[in-house]
C-alpha positions, 0 to 999 in steps of 0.5 A, a space after each residue: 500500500 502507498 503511503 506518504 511516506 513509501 510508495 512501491 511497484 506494481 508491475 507484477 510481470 516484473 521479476 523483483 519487487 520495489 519499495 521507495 521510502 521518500 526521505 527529505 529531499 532523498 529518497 531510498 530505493 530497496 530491491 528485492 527478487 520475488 522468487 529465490 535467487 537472481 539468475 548468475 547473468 543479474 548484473 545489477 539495476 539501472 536508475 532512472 528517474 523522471 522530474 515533476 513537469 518533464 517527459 523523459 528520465 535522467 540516469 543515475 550514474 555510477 562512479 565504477 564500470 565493468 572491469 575495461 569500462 571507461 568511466 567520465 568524470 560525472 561517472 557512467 549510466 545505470 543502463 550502462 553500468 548498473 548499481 551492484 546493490 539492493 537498495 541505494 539513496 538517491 539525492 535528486 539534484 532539484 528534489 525541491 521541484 514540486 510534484 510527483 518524480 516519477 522512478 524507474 528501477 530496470 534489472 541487467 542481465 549480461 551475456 556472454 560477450 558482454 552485452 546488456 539486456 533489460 528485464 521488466 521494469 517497475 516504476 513508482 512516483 512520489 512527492 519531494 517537495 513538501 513539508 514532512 507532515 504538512 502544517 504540523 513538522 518539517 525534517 531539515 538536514 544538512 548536507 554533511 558532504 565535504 568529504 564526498 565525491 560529489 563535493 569534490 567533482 562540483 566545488 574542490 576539483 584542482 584541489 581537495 580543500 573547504 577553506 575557501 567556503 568556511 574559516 578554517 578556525 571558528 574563532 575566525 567565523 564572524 569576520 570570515 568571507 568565502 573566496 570559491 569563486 561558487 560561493 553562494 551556490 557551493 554553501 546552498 548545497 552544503 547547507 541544504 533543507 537545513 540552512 534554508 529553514 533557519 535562514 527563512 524563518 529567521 528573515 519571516 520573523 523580521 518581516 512579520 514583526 513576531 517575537 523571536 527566542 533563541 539559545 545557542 552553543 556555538 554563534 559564529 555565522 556572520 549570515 545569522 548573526 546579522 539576521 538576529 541584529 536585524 530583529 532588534 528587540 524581539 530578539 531574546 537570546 541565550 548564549 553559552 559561555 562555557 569554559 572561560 579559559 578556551 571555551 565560549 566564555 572567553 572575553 574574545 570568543 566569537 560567542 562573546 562578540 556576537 553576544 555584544 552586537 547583540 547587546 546593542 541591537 536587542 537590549 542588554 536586558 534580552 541576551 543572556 550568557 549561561 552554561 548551566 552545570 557544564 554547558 548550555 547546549 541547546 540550538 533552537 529558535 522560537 518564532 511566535 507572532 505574525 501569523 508565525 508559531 514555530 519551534 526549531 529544534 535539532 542538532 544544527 549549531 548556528 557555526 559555520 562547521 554546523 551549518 556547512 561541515 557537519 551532518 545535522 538536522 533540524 526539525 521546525 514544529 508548527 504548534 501554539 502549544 509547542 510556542 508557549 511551553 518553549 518561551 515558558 522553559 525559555 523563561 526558566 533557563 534565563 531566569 535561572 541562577 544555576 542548573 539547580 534552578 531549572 532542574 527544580 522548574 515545570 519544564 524540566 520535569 518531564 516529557 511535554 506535548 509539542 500539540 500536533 494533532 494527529 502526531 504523537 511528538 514531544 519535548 523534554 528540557 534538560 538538566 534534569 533531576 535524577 527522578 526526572 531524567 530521560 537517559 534509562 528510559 531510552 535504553 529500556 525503549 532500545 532494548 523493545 525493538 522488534 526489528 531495527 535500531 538504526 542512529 546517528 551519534 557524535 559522541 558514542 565514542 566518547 561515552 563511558 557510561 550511560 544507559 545508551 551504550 549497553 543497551 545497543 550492545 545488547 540490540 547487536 546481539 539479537 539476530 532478529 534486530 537490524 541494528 547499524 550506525 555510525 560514530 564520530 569516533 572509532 568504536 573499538 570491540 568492548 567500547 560500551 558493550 558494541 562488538 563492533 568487529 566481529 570476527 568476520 570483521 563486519 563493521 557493524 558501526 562506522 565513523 566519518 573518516 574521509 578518502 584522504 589516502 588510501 584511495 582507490 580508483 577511479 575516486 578522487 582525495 577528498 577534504 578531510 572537513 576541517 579535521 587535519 591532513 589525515 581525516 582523522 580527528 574527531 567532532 567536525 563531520 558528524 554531528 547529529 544526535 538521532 535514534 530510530 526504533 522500528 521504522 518499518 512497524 507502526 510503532 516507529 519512532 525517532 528521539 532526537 534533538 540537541 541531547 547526545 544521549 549521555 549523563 551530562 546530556 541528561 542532568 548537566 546541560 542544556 539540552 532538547 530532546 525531542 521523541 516522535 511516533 510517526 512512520 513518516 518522520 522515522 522513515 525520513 531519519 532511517 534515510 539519513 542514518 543508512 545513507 550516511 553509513 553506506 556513504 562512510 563505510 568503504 572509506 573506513 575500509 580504505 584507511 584500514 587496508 594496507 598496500 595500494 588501493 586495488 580499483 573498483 569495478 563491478 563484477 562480471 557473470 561468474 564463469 562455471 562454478 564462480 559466485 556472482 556478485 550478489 551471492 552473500 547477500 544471500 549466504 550472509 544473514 545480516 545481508 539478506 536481512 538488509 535486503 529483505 528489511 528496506 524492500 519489504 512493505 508492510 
């Protein structure tokens, strides 16, 4: 059955079943084969697809051919060279058009002298351009692609470099001024949904006059700052100043300066500079007047790095409700003295209803009190996962204690559950109760790192995103804090927001944590969790081998007695589970 949230093939002559998840402003395409194995000559899939308003399709291209295929620099054809997987996310280049794209997924088959022939096909059509749940939420992510291909081939082809887009030191970032030659165009793709949602809610607050409050970490976006200069008095903002020493606090931070501008065009009694017990971690923006009742809550800092670097998403919440209880716990965090004062205040007792009618979504607010917090709760929900746990975290890595950990340790242990993500830092076996090599070595959690290498052809070095020559430092590339449960049950539901899913998330900072149970809105972050595990894995590969990097290329028919190229995805359990999960549609 199609929903808003994934439509599927209906041609029923055609030899494999497809299902297409719509994600936000992606999609995700799985494939299964209706009937036991394909035959050995199944050389993949061809990808076409076709725009709103338009009456022919666009090929997805692959960046690797058969061995001896030449491949141009914008890479080759599906029809051509076909994709060697069973599902794969795809980033239409206009997904913001209006309307309905239209896809067509075609299996290959190749002969004996190496000739392609086409099976039936199945076609499918689905909406990109829209809010998530229209009038009630939109998901809004950022690109969080400097260290990819695409990246490279479009804004850094003479040299694998971002520091003409974004300073290479935030403490540089208010007065930074991009010299790419592509700047603007460059910095729309790497910001993505993300950027244009904060940015044009921002510019309708001014211009409908609506009061306006924000509380921010990181602050050293020239284009935001500028914005909330512009709102004058609306404007009430909270400014962390952790760490007075390197941090935030320090008198020349560009925390502290924007906090200064502020002063002046806001008023001194409308910006406030706090960091809780430990920091006062939230990005969020309340717009409420004019017509206007937004929240926008997530993981996106309002920095060059969150905004332009870093993978992150922001989630606007339309809702009366969901406007008052923020500028009540916004009222609480700027009148409090110290973390005590909030902990012991209504808004960060416990779970608030956002007010959507129709969605299941609310709101928490830390620091909690030790009766009040969140943290146990989520991993006893991890541990009820019927059939996959798929997330995002900056900071697992880092985490040495906490509910969290364990309890996806014990969601790796359960053959029945689909469990992958991916880490800013390296997740060794023993961290936390992940076994994350096991001794096949499956990676089972992967972290950012870039191509800056080891590569192998016919890919191109890739910018390491700010964190050194050898991509290995950690906290610049990934940053979002997400966790989907059961995307594919109607018990589907997503935690995210500013929170890491750590102690001091839960009872030192200044967080939000957001909890929605919808299909929809956990179907969008599945998208964003796979695809980003799918883009990183093979790097981490890449930086792990030893010896030259071997090319890649796709795989012909196997002669007598050979596998093809689809056989473990067979023979191997966690495989064939992949392929079966993302194609199925129940």
């Amino acid at each position: 059955m199609d929903t808003d949230f994934r439509v599927t093939g209906r041609n029923a002559a055609s030899l494999f079943a497809l299902t297409i998840h719509r994600g936000d402003g992606m999609v995700l395409l799985g494939m299964n084969w209706k009937d036991g194995r394909p035959p050995v000559d199944f050389v993949g899939f061809a990808i076409q697809y076709r725009e709103p308003g338009t009456d022919f399709f666009k090929n997805v291209r692959n960046r690797i051919g058969f061995p001896g295929q030449p491949v141009p620099d914008d890479g080759i054809r599906t029809t051509d060279a076909p994709i060697q997987k069973f599902r794969w996310v795809h980033f239409p280049f206009n997904a913001d058009l209006p309307g309905k794209f239209t896809y067509r997924v075609t299996p290959k088959f190749m002969d004996a002298a190496g000739a392609l022939t086409s099976g039936e096909a199945q076609e499918a059509e689905l909406a990109l351009m829209r809010e998530t749940i229209p009038g009630k939420l939109n998901v809004a992510f950022t690109r969080g692609f400097v260290s990819s291909q695409a990246f490279v081939r479009n804004f850094a082809a003479d040299a694998p470099t971002i520091i003409t887009l974004v300073p290479p030191n935030g403490d540089q970032g208010l007065d930074f001024v991009p010299t790419h030659a592509d700047a603007e165009r460059a910095l729309a793709w790497m910001g993505f949904e993300a950027r244009a949602e904060t940015l044009d809610l921002l510019d309708r607050a001014r211009e409908a006059g609506a009061e306006v409050r924000a509380i921010a970490y990181d602050l050293n976006l020239p284009e935001v700052v500028t914005r909330l200069e512009a709102l004058g008095p609306k404007l009430k903002i909270i400014i962390d100043d952790s760490d007075r020493t390197k941090g935030h606090g320090r008198p020349n931070s560009p925390e502290t300066r924007a906090a200064e501008r502020l002063i002046a065009s806001a008023g001194v009694a409308n910006v406030k500079r706090q960091h809780m017990a430990n920091l006062q971690h939230q990005k969020s923006i309340a717009v409420s007047g004019g017509g206007f009742s937004t929240v926008l809550y997530g993981s996106t800092n309002l920095s060059w790095r969150g905004l332009y670097v870093q993978s992150n998403n922001s989630l606007a919440v339309h809702s009366e409700k969901a406007i008052d209880d923020y500028f009540t716990a916004f009222e609480s965090y700027f009148t409090a003295k110290r973390a005590e004062d909030f902990r012991d205040s209504p808004s960060s007792a416990g779970w608030i209803d956002l007010g959507l009618d129709g969605v299941d979504a609310k709101v928490a607010f830390s620091p909690h009190s030790d009766a009040n917090g969140r943290l146990d709760e989520i991993g006893a929900d991890i541990d009820t996962a019927e059939s996959s746990v798929l997330f995002s975290l900056a900071f697992l890595g880092q985490m040495t204690k906490g509910a969290i950990g364990p309890a996806l340790g014990r969601a790796l242990e359960r053959p029945a559950v689909h469990v992958m993500g991916i880490a800013d830092a390296e997740v060794r076996a023993g961290n936390l109760g992940l076994n994350v090599l096991t001794p096949d070595n499956r990676r089972r959690v992967v972290r950012a790192a870039a191509l800056t290498g080891n590569v192998p052809p016919p890919f191109l070095t890739e910018p390491s995103g700010l964190a050194g020559v050898d991509g290995n430092q950690r906290g610049t590339r990934m940053h979002h804090k997400f966790v989907v449960l059961d995307f594919d049950k109607p018990t589907a539901r997503v935690y995210l927001g500013s929170y890491n899913f750590s102690n001091p998330a839960d009872d030192e900072n200044g967080e939000n944590l957001v909890l929605v149970r919808d299909r929809t809105v956990a179907t969008s972050y599945m998208i964003e969790a796979l695809r980003m595990y799918d883009h990183y894995i093979f790097r981490v590969a890449s930086e792990a081998s030893d010896g030259p990097a071997r090319p890649l290329e796709l795989k012909r028919p196997p002669q007598t007695g050979g596998t093809p190229w689809f056989e473990r995805d067979w023979t191997d359990p966690i495989r064939a589970r992949d392929r079966e999960l993302f194609a199925r549609a129940e």
